[in-house]
C-alpha positions in Angstrom: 19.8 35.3 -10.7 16.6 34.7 -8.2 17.0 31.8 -5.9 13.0 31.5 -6.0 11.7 27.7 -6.1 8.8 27.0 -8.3 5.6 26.3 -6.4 2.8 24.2 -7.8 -0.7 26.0 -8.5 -3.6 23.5 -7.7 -4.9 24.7 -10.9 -2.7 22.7 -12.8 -4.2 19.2 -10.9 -5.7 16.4 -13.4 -9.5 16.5 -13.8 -11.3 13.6 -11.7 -12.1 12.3 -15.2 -8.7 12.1 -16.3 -7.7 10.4 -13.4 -10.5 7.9 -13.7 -9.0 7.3 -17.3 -5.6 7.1 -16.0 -6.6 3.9 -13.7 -8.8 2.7 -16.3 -5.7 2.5 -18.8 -3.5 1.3 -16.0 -5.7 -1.3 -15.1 -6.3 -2.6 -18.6 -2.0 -2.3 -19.3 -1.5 -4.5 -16.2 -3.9 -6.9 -17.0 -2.3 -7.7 -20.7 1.5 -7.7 -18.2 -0.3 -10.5 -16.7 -1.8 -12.0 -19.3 2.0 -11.8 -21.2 3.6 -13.3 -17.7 1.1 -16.0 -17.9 2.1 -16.9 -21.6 6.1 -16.8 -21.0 5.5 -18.9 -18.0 3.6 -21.3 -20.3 6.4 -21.3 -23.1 9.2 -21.6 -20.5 7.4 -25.2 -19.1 6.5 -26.2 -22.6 9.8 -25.6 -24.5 12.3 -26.5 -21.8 10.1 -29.1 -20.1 9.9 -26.8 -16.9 7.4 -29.9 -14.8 8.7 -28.3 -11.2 7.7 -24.9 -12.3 4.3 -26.0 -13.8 3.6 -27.6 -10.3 4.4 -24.6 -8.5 2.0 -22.7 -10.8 -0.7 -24.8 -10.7 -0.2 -24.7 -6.3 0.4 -21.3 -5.6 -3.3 -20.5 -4.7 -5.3 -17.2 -3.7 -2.1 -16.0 -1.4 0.6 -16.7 -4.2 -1.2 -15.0 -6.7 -2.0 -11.8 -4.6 1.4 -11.9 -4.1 2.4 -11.7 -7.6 -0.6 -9.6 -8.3 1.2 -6.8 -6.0 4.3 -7.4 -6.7 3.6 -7.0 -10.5 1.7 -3.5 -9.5 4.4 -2.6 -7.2 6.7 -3.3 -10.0 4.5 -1.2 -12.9 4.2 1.7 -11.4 7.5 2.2 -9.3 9.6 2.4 -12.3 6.8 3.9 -14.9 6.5 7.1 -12.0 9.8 7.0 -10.8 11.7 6.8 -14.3 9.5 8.7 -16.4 6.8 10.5 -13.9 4.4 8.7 -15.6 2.2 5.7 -16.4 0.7 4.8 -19.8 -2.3 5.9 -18.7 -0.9 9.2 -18.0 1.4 9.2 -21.0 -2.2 9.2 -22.8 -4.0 11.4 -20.9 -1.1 14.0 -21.3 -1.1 14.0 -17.2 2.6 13.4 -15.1 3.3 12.9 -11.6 5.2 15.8 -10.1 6.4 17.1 -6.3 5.0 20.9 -4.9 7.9 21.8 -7.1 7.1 20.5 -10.5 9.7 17.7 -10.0 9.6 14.1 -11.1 9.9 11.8 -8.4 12.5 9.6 -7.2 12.5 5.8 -7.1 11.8 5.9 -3.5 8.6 8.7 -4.0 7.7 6.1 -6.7 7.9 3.2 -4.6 6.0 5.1 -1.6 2.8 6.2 -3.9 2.9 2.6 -4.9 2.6 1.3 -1.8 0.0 4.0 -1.1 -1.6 2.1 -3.6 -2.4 -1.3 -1.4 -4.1 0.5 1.0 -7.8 -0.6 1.5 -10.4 1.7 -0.6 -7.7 4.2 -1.6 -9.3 4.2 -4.8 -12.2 6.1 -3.0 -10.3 8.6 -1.9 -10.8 10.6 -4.8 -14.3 10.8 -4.2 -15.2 15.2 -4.0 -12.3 16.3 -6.0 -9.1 14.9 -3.0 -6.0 14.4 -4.3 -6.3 10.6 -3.0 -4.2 9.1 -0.2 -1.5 8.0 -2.5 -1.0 11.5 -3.6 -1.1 13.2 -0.5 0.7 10.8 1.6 3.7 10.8 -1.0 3.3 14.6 -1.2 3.0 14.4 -4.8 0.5 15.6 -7.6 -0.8 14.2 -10.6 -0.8 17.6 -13.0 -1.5 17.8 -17.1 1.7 17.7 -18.3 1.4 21.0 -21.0 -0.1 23.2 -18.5 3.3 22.5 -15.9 5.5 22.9 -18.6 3.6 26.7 -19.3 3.6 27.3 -15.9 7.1 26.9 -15.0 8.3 28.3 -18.5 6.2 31.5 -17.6 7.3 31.3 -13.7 11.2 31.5 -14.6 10.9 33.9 -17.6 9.0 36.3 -14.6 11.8 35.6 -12.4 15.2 36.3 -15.4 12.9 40.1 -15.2 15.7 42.9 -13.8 18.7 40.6 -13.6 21.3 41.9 -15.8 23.0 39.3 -18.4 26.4 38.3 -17.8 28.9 37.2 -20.7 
């Protein structure tokens, strides 16, 4: 058996247009988890007579808000990339996030590219076909998801070549 590691080909990296859709999706899916935090917030105070908590909500101003805002963002797209390698944006654009290897990332990749995320104008990043500061810092890719799979299939067929079967 060959001890060779799989190597990503930077053919296999999401079009700029899919990625645009990606964050397009993204953005709209987090907006309707707000919108549905907003809502169970609203039920809890109604229902249960919550007052304290519909204080607290009505104070928290521009700085609580952002907070919840990132931590909500954090939240989305640490366990959507680190559980599945993927958002629902990606999940529709048939794209997944992946290491140089063609491996899902861990919790703590996840939670890096997230924070990646929060840095100022790392949206622009993409700009001329880069692989954006959130990708490259985290050292991971964003890749269509049928073309790895035939990659990798085809990469350890080639390598099963001239090693003998054993029963």
């Amino acid at each position: 058996m060959s001890n060779s590691t799989y190597i990503l080909d930077d053919t296999l990296l999401a079009s700029a247009g899919a990625r645009f859709l990606n964050y397009i999706i993204d953005l709209a899916v987090f907006v309707i988890i707000l919108i549905v935090i907003g809502v169970l917030l609203g039920i809890l105070i109604a229902l249960f007579g919550l007052n304290g908590l519909g204080v607290w909500v009505d104070n928290l101003g521009d700085l609580g808000w952002n907070v919840i805002v990132i931590t909500v963002s954090m939240m989305y797209y640490t366990l959507t990339e680190g559980l599945f390698g993927r958002s629902i944006g990606k999940f529709i654009t048939g794209t997944i996030v992946v290491d140089e290897n063609g491996e899902k990332p861990t919790l703590g990749v996840a939670f890096k590219r997230s924070l990646c995320r929060l840095i100022p104008f790392d949206a622009f990043t993409f700009l001329g076909g880069s692989r954006g500061w959130h990708d490259s810092i985290s050292n991971t890719y964003v890749v269509s998801k049928k073309g790895l799979e035939e990659n990798m299939k085809t990469f350890h067929e080639f390598n099963l070549i001239g090693n003998t079967e054993t029963i």
